[in-house]
N, C-alpha and C positions, 0 to 999 in steps of 0.2 A: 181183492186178490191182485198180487203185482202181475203185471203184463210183460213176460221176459223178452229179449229182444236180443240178437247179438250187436256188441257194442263195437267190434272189429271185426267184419264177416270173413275178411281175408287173412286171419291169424286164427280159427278154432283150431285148438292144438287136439293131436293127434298121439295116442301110444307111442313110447316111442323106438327106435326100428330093432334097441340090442335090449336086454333086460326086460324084464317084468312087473316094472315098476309103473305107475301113472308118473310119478316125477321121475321127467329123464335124467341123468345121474349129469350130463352139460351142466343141469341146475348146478350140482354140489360141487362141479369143478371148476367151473368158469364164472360163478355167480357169487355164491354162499360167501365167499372170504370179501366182495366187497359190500355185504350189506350187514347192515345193523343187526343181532341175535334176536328181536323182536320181529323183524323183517320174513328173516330165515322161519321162522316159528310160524308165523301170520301166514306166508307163502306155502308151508307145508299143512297148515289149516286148510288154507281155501282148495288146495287142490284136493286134499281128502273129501269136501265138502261139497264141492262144484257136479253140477250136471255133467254129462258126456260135451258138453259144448261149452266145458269152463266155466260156468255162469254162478254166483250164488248171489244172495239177497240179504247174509248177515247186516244187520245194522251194528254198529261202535259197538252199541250198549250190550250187545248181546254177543259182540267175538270177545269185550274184554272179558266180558267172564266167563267164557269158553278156555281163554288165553290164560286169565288173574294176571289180566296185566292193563294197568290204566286206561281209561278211552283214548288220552290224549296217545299215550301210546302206539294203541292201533292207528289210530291217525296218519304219526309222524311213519308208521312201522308200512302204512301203503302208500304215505306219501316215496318212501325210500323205495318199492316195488316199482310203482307207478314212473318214475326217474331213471330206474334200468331195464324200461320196456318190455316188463313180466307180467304188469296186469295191468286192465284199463279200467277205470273208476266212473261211472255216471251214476250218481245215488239213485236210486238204494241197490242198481248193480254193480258187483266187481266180475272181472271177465278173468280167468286167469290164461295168459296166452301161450301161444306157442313160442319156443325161446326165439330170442333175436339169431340172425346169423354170425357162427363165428368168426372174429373180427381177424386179419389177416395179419399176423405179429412181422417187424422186420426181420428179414436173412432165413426166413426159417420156410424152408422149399418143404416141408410137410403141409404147412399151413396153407401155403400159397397153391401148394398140388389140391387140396380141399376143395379151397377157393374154387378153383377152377372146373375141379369137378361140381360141386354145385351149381354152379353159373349153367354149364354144360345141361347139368340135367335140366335146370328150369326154363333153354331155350328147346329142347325136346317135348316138353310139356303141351296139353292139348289147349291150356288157358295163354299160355304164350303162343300158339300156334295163328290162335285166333286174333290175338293183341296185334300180331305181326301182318296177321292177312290183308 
């Protein structure tokens, strides 16, 4: 029997805070248009798949033909995941993570208002509280 583990303890992703989806909709907006359709497909696999703690144990052989879509495929399709810090890979685990934070675009005082409210809330936090102590 595999012995699961988390492969990123400080990234289990979490429901998330608007919508009713497992994949937070960030995915399809910020994500989806720079990854390969195989990517996209593989990414919304695994999260269908994944434990509450992101984790599954598909092998190649058994997402391609989940997918019908070549091994090398699946390969290249989490090597592409794995590259824009959606999932973390340590055979025969994939992790699927909570999304990265979003990236702070020039001129644009929405973004940068975001920014700053996250930053804000994560030095309010009880794990920063203590980091700080």
């Amino acid at each position: 029997m595999i012995q699961k583990q988390l492969l990123v303890t400080d990234r289990v992703r979490h429901p998330p805070a608007e919508g009713f989806s497992w994949v937070d909709r960030r995915f399809l907006r910020e994500f989806a248009s720079r990854l390969s359709g195989d990517a996209v497909f593989l990414y919304l696999f695994l999260a269908a798949v994944s434990d509450r703690q992101g984790l599954s144990f598909y092998r190649d052989a058994t997402l391609a033909v989940c997918l019908r879509i070549r091994e090398e495929a699946v390969v290249a399709a989490r090597d592409d995941l794995v590259i824009h810090d959606l999932v973390a890979y340590q055979a025969p685990l994939t992790q699927v993570l909570s999304l990265p934070r979003p990236r702070v675009e020039r001129g644009g005082p929405a973004a940068l208002r975001e920014q700053l409210r996250t930053l804000a809330a994560e030095d309010e936090s009880p794990a920063s509280r203590r980091r700080n102590a």
